[in-house]
C-alpha positions in Angstrom: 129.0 31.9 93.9 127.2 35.4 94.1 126.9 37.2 91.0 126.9 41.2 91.4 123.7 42.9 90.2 123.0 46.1 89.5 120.2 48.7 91.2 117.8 47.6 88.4 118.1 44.3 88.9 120.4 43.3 85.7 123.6 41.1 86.1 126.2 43.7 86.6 128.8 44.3 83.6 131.3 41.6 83.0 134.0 43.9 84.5 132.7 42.7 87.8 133.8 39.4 88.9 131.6 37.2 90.8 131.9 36.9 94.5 133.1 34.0 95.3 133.0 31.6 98.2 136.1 31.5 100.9 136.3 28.9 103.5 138.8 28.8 106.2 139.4 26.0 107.7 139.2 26.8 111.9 140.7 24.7 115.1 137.5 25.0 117.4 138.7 25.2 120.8 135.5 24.3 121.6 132.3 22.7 120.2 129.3 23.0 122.6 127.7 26.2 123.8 125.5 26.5 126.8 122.8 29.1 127.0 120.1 29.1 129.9 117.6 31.8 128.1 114.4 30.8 129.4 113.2 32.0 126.0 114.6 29.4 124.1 113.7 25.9 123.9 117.3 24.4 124.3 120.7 24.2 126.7 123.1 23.2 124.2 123.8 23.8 120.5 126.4 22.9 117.9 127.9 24.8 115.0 129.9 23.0 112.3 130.8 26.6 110.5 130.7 29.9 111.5 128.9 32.4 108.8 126.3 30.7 105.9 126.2 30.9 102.0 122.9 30.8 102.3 123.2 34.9 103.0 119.5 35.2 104.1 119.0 38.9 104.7 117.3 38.3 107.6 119.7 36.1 109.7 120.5 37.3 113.5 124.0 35.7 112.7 125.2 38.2 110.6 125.8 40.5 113.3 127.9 37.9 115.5 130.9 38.4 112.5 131.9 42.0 113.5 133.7 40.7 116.5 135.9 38.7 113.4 136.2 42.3 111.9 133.6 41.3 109.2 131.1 43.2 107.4 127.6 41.2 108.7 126.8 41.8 104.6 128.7 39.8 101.9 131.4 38.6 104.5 128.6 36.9 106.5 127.6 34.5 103.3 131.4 34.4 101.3 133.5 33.6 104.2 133.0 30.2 105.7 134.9 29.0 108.8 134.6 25.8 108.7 135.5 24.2 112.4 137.3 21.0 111.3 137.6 19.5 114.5 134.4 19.3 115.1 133.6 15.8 115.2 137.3 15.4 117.6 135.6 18.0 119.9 132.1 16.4 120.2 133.4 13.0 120.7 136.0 13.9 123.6 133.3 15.9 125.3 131.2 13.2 125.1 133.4 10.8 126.7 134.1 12.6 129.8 133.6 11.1 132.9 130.2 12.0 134.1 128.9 13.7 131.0 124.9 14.0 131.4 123.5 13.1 127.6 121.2 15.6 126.8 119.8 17.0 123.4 122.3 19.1 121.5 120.8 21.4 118.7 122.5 21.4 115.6 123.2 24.5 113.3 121.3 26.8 115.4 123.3 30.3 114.5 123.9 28.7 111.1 122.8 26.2 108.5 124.7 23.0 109.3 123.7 21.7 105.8 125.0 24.5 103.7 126.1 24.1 100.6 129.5 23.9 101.6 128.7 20.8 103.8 129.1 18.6 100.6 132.5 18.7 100.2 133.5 18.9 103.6 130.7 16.8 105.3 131.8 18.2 108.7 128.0 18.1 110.3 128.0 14.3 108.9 131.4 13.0 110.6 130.5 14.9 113.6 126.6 13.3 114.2 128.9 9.9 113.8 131.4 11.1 116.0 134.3 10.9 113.4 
């Protein structure tokens, strides 16, 4: 929950409400994305949720929400899609026929452990495969 303050710095007046956090709950079609950058240090990565309450200012994944028609400013960090199937996705990938293991990164575009991991525990059931 994000309270609004004002150009000085003070709380804003009680008129304004607090912004609050909305998570949808997302169907992944998919769970694993490939990049071949020789400038970073992985192939694969996973992302439990799409935005972060977090809301660091400085995040590159703000700017991947205006293809959602999102503002990359309070959107980014108060709406959470959150990809539920997660764990289903990983684990049928995983048991494909001639899958090649190889190390997935976790919560690279955003914070896998956000706060909003504790009630959902999506990252959790999908490192166990559940």
């Amino acid at each position: 929950m994000w309270l609004h303050v004002s150009e000085d710095g003070e709380n804003g007046d009680e008129s304004s409400p607090p912004l609050r956090t909305q998570v949808f709950e997302e169907r992944a079609k998919s769970i694993l994305t490939r990049n071949n950058s020789p400038d970073i240090p992985f192939g694969v990565s996973l992302n439990p949720y799409r935005s972060c309450e977090h809301g660091c200012i400085y995040c590159f994944a703000r700017l991947t929400r205006s293809y959602l028609g999102l503002s990359p400013g309070l959107d980014f960090e108060s709406h959470i899609y959150a990809k539920i199937n997660a764990g289903e996705l990983l684990a049928r990938k995983l048991a494909k026929p001639g899958y090649q293991p190889e190390p997935i990164a976790l919560g690279v575009n955003t914070d896998a452990y956000q706060p909003v991991e504790r009630d959902l525990r999506i990252t959790q059931h999908t490192a166990h495969g559940t």
